[in-house]
PAZARO-125601 format. One record per residue (C-alpha): residue number from 1; residue in three letters; chain; x, y, z. Coordinates in steps of 0.25 Angstrom, whole numbers, plus 2048, in hexadecimal, padded with zeros to 3 digits. Example, Ala and Ser with C-alpha at 12.3 -4.5 7.8 and 13.67 -1.06 7.14 Angstrom:
<vovexs>
- nr|rest|kette|east|north|up
- 1|Ala|A|831|7EE|81F
- 2|Ser|A|837|7FC|81D
</vovexs>
This chain:
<vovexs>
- nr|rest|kette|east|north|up
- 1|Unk|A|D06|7F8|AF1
- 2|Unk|A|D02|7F8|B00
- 3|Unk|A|CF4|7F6|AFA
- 4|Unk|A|CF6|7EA|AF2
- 5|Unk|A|CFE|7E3|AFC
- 6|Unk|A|CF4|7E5|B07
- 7|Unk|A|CEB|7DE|AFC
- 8|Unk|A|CF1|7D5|AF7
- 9|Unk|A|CF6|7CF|B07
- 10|Unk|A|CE7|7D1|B08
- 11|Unk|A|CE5|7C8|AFD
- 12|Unk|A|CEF|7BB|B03
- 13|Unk|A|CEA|7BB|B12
- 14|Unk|A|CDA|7BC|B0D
- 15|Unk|A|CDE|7B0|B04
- 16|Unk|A|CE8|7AB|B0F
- 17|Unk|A|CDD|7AA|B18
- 18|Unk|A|CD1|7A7|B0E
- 19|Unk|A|CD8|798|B09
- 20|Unk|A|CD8|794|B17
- 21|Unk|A|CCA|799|B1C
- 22|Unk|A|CC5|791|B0E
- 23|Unk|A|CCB|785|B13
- 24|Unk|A|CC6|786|B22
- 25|Unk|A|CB7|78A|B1D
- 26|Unk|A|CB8|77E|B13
- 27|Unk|A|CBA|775|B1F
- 28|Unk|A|CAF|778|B28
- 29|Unk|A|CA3|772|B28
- 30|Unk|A|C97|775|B1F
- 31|Unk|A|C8F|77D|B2D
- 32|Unk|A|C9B|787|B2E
- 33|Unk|A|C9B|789|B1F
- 34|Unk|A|C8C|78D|B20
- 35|Unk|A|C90|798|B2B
- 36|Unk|A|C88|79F|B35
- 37|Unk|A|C7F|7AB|B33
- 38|Unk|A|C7A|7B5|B3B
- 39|Unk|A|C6D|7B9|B3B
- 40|Unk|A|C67|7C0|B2E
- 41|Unk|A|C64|7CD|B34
- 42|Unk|A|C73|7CD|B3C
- 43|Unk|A|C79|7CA|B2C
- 44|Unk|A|C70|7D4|B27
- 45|Unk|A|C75|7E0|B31
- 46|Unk|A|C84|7DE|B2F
- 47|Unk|A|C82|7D9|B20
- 48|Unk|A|C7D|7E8|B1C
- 49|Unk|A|C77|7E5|B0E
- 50|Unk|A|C7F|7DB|B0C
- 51|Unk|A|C77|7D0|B11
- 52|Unk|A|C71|7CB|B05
- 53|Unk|A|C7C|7C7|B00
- 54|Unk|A|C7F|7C0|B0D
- 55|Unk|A|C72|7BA|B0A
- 56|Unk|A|C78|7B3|AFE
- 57|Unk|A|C86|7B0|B06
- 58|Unk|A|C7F|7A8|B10
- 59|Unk|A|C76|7A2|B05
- 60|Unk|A|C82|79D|AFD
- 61|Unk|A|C86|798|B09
- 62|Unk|A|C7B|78F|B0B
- 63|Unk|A|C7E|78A|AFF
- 64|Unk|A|C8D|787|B00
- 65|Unk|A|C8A|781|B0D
- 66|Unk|A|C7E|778|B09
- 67|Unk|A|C86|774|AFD
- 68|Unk|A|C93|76E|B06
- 69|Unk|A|C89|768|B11
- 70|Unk|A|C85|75F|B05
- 71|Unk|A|C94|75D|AFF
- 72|Unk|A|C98|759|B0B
- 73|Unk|A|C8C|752|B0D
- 74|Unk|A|C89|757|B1A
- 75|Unk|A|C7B|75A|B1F
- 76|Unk|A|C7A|769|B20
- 77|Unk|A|C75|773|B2C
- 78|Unk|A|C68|776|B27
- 79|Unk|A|C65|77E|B32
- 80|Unk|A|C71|785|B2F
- 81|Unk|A|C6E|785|B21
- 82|Unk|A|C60|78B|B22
- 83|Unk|A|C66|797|B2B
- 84|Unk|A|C6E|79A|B22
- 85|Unk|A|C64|79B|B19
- 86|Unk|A|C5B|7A3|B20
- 87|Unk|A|C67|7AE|B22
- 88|Unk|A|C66|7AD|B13
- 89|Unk|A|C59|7B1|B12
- 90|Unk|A|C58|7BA|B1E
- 91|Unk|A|C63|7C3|B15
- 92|Unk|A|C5D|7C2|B0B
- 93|Unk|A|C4E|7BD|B08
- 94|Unk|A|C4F|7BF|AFA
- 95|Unk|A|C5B|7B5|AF9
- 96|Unk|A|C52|7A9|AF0
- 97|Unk|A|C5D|7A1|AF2
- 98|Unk|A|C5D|79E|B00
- 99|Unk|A|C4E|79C|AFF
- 100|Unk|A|C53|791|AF3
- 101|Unk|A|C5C|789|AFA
- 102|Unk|A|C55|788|B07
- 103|Unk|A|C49|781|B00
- 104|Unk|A|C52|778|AF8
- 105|Unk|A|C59|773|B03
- 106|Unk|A|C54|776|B10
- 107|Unk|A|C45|770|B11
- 108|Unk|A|C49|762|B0A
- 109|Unk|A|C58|75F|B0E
- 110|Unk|A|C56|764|B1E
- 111|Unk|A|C47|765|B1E
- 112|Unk|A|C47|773|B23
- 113|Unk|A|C3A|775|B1D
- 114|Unk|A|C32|77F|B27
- 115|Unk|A|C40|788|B28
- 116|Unk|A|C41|787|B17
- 117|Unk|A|C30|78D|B17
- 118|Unk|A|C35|798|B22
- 119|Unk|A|C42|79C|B18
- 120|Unk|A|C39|79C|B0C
- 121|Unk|A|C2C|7A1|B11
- 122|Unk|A|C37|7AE|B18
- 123|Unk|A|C3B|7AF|B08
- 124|Unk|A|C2D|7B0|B01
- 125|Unk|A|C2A|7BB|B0C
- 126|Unk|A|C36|7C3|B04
- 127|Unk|A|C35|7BC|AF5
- 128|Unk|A|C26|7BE|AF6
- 129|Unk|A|C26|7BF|AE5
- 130|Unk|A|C2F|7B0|AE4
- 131|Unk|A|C25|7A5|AE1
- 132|Unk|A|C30|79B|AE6
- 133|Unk|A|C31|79C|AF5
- 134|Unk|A|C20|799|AF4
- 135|Unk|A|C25|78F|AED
- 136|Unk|A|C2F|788|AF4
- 137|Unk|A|C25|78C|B02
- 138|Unk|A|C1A|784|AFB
- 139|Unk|A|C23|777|AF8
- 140|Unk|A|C29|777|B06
- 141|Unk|A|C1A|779|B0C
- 142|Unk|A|C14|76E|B04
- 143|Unk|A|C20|764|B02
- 144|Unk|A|C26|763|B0F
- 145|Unk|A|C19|769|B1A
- 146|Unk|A|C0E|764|B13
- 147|Unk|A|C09|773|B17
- 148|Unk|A|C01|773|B0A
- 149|Unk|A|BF9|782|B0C
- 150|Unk|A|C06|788|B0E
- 151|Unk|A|C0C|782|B01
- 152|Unk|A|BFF|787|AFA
- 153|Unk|A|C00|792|B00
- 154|Unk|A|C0F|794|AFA
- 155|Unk|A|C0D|78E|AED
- 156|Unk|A|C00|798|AEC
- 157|Unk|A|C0C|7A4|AEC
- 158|Unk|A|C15|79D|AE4
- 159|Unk|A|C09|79D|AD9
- 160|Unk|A|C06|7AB|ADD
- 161|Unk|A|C14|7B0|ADA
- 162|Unk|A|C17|7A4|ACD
- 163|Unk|A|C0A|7A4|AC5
- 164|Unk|A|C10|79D|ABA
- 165|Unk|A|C12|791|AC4
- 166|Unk|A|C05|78E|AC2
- 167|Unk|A|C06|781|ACA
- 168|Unk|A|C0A|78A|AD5
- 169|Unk|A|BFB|78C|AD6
- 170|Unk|A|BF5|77E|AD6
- 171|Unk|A|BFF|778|ADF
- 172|Unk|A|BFD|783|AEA
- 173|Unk|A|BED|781|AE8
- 174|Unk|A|BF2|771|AEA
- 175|Unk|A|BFA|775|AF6
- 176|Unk|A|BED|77C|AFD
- 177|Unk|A|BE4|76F|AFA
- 178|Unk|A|BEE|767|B00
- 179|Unk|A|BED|770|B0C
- 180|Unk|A|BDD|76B|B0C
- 181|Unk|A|BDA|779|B06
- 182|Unk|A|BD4|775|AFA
- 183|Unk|A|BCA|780|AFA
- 184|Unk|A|BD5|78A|AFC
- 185|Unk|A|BDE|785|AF1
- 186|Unk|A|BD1|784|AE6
- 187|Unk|A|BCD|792|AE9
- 188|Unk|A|BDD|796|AE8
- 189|Unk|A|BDC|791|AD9
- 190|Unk|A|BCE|796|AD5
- 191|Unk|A|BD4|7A4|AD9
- 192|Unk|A|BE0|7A3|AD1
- 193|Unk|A|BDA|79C|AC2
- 194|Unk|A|BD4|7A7|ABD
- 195|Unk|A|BE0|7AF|ABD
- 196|Unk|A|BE9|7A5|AB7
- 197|Unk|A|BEE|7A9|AA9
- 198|Unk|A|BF6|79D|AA7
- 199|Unk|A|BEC|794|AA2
- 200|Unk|A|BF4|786|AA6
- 201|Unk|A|BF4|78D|AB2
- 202|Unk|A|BE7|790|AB3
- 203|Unk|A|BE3|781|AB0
- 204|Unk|A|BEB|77A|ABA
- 205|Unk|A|BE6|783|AC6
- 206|Unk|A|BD8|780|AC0
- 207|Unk|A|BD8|773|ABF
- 208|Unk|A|BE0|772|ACF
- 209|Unk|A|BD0|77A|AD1
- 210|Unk|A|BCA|76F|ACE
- 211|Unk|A|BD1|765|AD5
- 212|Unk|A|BD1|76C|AE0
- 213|Unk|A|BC0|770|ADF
- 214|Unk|A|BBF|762|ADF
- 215|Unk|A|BC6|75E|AEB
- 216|Unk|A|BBF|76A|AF3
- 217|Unk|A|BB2|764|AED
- 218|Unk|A|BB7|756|AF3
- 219|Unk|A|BBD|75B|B00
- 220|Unk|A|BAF|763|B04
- 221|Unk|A|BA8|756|B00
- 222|Unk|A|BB2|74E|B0A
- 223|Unk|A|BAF|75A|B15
- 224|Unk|A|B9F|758|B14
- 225|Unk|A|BA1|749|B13
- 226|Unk|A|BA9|74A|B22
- 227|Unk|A|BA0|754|B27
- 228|Unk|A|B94|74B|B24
- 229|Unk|A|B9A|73E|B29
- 230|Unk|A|BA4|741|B33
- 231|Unk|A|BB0|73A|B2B
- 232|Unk|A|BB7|73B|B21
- 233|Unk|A|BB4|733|B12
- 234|Unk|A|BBB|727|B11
- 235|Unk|A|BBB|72D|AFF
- 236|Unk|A|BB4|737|AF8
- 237|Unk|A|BAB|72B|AF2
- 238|Unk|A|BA5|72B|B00
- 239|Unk|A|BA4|73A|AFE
- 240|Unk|A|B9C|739|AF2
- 241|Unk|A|B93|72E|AF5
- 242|Unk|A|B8F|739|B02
- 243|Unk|A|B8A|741|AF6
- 244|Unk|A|B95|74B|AFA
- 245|Unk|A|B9A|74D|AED
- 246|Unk|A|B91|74B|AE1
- 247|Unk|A|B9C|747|AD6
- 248|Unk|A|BAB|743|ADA
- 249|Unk|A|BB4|750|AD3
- 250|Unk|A|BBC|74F|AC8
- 251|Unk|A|BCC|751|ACB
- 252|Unk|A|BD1|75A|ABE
- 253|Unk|A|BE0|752|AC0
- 254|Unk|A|BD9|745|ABE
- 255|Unk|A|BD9|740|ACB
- 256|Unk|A|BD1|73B|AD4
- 257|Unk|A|BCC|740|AE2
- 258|Unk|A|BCC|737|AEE
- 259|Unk|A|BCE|739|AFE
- 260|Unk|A|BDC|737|B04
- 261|Unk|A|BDD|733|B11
- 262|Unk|A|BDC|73E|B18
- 263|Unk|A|BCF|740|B12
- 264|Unk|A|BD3|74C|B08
- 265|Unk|A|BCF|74C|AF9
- 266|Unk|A|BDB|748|AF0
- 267|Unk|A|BDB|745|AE2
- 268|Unk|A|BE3|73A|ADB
- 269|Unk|A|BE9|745|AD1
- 270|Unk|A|BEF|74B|ADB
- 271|Unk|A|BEC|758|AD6
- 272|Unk|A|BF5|756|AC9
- 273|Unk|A|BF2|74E|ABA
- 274|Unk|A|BF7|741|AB9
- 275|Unk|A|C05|745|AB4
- 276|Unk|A|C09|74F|AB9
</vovexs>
């Protein structure tokens, strides 16, 4: 009977004090709802083996307090924000969904790009097998750095780890010619055709081969043409009529080759068919 009662006064000063508690956190702005954590290995130490589930508290928690920043509509601390989400990961590398969220909303709503790369580029090191961190590195590298060798360089494990992605292979060997690597990025592709199975596949990273031997063959004819006259040609006619290339290359997408105005070879295609 002692028992009982003892539980059951338990019961009426828990919720006694939990309704007014509710209330009082509800009022408080979206910072103090995020909360402040101590550092990863200080959680981890007083966590015992429980810290991967802190991992997924304090995840969740970024999630609540994202989502009532925006309800409110309120600009959030993203540098809070991202802590928080580091702690996440820290606990727990293997937490896919801290890795998620911080490239959904961090690098386009408060351009922490470089900080994003360091949190997913800390994941891969663990989720070495998941072809979406490469991924997700690649698209950040080339969309919002222009640093196209490391997107090639990404996108060339993503394909490494999703062979059935076949694209994945052409858009990194894409990626390395953008980064003026052309040679690099034609000698990537002739190593991996001949173990393709998949013969769609195998056909899109050939005919990429040829675009790509094409423009080498352009871009060494553009080299000799400065190293000859000391400047650059105003277009590859001009080259051609220096006898540097004996006929002008065919682009397999149906394009045509040209000089931009930084001098480097480009192809109207674009390096796609019309249509797609």
């Amino acid at each position: 009977m002692k028992r009982l009662f003892l539980l059951v006064a338990s019961l009426v000063l828990l919720l006694g004090t939990l309704y007014p508690l509710t209330g009082i956190r509800g009022q408080q702005p979206p910072d103090v709802l995020l909360g402040f954590y101590p550092p990863p290995s200080v959680i981890m130490a007083l966590s015992a083996d429980h810290y991967h589930f802190l991992s997924q508290v304090i995840l969740l928690n970024c999630v609540f307090y994202y989502g009532s920043a925006v309800d409110r509509g309120e600009a959030p601390n993203w540098g809070r924000m991202y802590e928080a989400l580091f702690t996440s990961a820290r606990l727990d590398p293997y937490n896919m969904d801290a890795y998620y969220l911080t490239q959904a909303v961090l690098p386009w709503e408060a351009r922490l790009v470089r900080p994003t790369i360091q949190l997913l580029e800390y994941g891969f090191a663990h989720r070495h097998w998941d072809w979406y961190l490469p991924l997700f590195l690649s698209f950040d590298y080339a969309y919002f750095l222009r640093d196209y060798e490391k997107a090639g360089y990404y996108m060339a494990r993503a394909a490494a780890l999703n062979p059935r992605a076949g694209y994945f292979y052409t858009l990194s060997a894409r990626y390395f010619y953008e980064a003026g690597r052309t040679a690099f990025a034609l000698a990537y592709l002739r190593e991996l055709i001949p173990t393709e199975r998949n013969e769609q596949i195998r056909q899109m990273m050939i005919t990429r081969a040829e675009a790509l031997e094409a423009i080498l063959l352009l871009e060494q004819a553009v080299s000799a043409f400065k190293e000859r006259h000391h400047r650059m040609p105003r277009d590859l006619d001009e080259v051609k009529r220096a006898g540097l290339i004996g006929r002008m290359p065919v682009d397999p997408y149906g394009g045509t080759f040209y000089l931009d105005q930084e001098g480097r070879v480009r192809t109207t295609s674009k390096l796609a068919r019309a249509g797609k």
